[in-house]
C-alpha positions in Angstrom: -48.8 -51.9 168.9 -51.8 -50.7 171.2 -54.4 -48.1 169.8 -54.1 -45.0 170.3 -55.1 -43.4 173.9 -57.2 -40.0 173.9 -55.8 -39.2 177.6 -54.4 -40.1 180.9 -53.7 -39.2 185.2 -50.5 -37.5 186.0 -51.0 -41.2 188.1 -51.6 -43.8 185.2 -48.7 -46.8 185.4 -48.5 -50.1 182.8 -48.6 -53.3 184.0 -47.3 -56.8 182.1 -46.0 -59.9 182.6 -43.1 -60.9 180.7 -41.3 -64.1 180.0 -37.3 -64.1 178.9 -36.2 -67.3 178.9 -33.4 -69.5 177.0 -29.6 -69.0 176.1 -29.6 -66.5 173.1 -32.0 -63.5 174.5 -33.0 -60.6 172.4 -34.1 -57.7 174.1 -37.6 -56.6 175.3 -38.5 -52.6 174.3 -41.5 -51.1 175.7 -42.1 -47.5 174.3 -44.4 -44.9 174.6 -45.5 -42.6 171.2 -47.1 -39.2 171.8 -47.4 -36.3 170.1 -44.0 -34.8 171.9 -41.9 -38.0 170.3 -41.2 -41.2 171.2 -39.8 -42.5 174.9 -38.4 -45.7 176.1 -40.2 -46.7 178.9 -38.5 -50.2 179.5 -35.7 -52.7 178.2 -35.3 -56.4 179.3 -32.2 -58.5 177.9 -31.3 -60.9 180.5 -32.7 -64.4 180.8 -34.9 -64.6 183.6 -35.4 -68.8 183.8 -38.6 -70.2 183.3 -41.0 -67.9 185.0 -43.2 -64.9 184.1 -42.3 -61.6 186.0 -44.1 -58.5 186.8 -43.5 -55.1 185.4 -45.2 -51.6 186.2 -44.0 -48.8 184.4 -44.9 -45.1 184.8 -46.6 -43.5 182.1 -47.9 -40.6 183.3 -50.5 -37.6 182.0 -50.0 -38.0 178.4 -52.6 -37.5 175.4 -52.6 -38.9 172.1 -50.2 -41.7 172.9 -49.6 -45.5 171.5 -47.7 -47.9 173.2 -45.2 -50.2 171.4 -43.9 -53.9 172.3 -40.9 -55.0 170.7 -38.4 -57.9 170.8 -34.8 -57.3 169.1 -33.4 -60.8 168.5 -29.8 -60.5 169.4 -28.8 -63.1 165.9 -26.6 -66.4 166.2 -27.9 -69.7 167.5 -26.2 -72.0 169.9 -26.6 -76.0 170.3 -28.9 -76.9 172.1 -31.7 -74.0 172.1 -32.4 -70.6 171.4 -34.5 -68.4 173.7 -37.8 -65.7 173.0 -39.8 -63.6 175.0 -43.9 -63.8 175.8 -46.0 -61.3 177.4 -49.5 -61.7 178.9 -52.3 -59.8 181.3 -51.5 -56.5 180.0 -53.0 -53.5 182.0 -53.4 -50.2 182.6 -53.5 -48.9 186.2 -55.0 -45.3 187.8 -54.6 -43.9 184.3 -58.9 -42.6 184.4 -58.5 -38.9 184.5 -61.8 -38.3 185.9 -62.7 -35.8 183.5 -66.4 -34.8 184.0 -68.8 -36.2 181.3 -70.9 -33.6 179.4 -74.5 -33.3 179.6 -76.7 -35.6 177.0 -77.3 -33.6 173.6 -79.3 -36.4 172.3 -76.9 -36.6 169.4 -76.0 -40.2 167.9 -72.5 -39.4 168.2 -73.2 -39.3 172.6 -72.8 -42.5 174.6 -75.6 -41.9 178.2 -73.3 -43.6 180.6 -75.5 -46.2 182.1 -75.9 -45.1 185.7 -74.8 -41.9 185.7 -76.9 -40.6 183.1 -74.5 -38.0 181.3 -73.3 -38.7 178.2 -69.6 -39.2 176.3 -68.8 -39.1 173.0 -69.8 -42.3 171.4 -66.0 -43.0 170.0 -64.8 -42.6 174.3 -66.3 -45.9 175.1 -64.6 -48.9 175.3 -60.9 -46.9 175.0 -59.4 -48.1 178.1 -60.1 -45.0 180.0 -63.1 -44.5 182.4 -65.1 -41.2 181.0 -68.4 -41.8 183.5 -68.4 -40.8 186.7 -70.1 -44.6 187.2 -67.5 -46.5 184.7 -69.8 -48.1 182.9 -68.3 -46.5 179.7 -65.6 -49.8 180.3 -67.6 -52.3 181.5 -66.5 -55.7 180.2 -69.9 -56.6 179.9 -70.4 -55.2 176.4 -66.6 -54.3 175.8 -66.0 -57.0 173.7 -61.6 -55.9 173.2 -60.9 -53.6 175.9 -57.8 -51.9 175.1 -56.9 -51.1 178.4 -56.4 -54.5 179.6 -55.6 -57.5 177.1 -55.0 -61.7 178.3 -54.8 -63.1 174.6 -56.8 -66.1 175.9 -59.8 -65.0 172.6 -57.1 -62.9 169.9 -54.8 -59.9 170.1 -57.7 -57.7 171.4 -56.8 -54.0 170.3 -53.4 -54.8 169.7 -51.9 -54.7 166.1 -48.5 -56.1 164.6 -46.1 -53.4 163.5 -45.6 -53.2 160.2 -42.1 -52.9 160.1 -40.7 -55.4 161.5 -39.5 -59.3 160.7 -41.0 -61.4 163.0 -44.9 -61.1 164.8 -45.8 -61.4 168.3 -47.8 -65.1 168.7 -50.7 -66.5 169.9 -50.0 -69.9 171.9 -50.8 -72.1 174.4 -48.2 -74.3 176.4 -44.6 -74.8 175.5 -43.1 -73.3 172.9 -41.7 -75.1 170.2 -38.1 -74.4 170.9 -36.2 -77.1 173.5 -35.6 -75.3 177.0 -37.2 -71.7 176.0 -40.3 -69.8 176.6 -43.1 -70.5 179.0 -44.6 -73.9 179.5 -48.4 -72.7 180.7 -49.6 -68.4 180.6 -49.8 -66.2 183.3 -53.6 -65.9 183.2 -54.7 -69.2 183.9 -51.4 -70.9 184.8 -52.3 -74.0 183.0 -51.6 -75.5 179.2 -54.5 -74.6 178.1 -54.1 -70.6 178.7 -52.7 -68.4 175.5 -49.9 -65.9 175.8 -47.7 -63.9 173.0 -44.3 -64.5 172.3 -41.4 -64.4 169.8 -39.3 -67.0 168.5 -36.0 -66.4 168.5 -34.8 -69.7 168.0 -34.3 -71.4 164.8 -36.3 -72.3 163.0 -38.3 -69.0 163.1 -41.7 -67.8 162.0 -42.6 -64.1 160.1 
């Protein structure tokens, strides 16, 4: 589950990479929490082989919003494997909505962006969307989990598990442990030694 987004352009997209691979595949849900309800932005159930695949989904000029990954494991297990789904180089795209910065009020609850020279409120920095007029109120620099843009190659940046569920989203690095399922190197880096999340839906399985 992402943290929650102040605002966004009538332009602002998603972007992910996704991994569905094996012979018993769940279901991918990518949903969007606002203050006008919930909306289901995207659903993958189909097994795509062993390969990560892009997906850009419109969000929109939204305020207050949370974006939710989930997997649904579909139950049974067949011989011979199980499947689970990863996800990796998540992004935001166009969503700054260029909203003028406010003058500097000396306050310690202002931000001075750093080339710019106007100020934000302290609590707009770092929260995926570019406040200054120069940017620097996301520069990676001294963003040290940018919530706009997450490669799990450090931790889960911003993101948090749901509480509600049965099974967590996972850190790893090269194959999963399941025979013929999941990724065998990240998007990222495209090597072994890159991290990704994903969800076991074979057996055995970890909560």
């Amino acid at each position: 589950m992402s943290p929650t987004y102040q605002l966004s352009s009538s332009l602002c997209q998603i972007q992910f990479f996704y991994h569905l691979y094996g012979t018993n595949i769940g279901t991918l849900s990518l949903d969007l929490t606002s203050n006008s309800g919930q909306t289901s932005l995207v659903q993958y159930d189909l097994d795509a082989g062993d390969k990560w695949l892009e997906s850009t989904q419109y969000i929109g000029s939204k305020s207050n919003f949370r974006l939710n990954f989930t997997y649904l494991y579909s139950g049974g297990l067949f011989l011979g494997g199980g499947g689970n789904a990863a996800l990796d180089d998540v992004r935001f795209i166009n969503c700054n909505p260029r909203v003028k910065a406010n003058a500097c009020s000396k306050q310690k609850s202002d931000w001075q962006c750093l080339f710019s020279g106007e100020c934000i409120p302290l609590d707009s920095v770092c929260d995926g969307i570019e406040d200054c007029t120069d940017l620097s109120d996301e520069g990676a620099s001294f963003c040290s989990a940018l919530p706009a843009y997450c490669d799990f190659e450090k931790d889960l940046c911003a993101y948090t598990q749901g509480s509600k569920d049965n099974f967590d989203w996972l850190r790893q690095t090269g194959a999963t442990a399941s025979f013929t399922t999941g990724p065998t190197v990240d998007h990222t880096l495209g090597t072994q030694k890159g991290f990704y999340v994903y969800i076991e839906s074979s057996s055995p399985r970890v909560s």
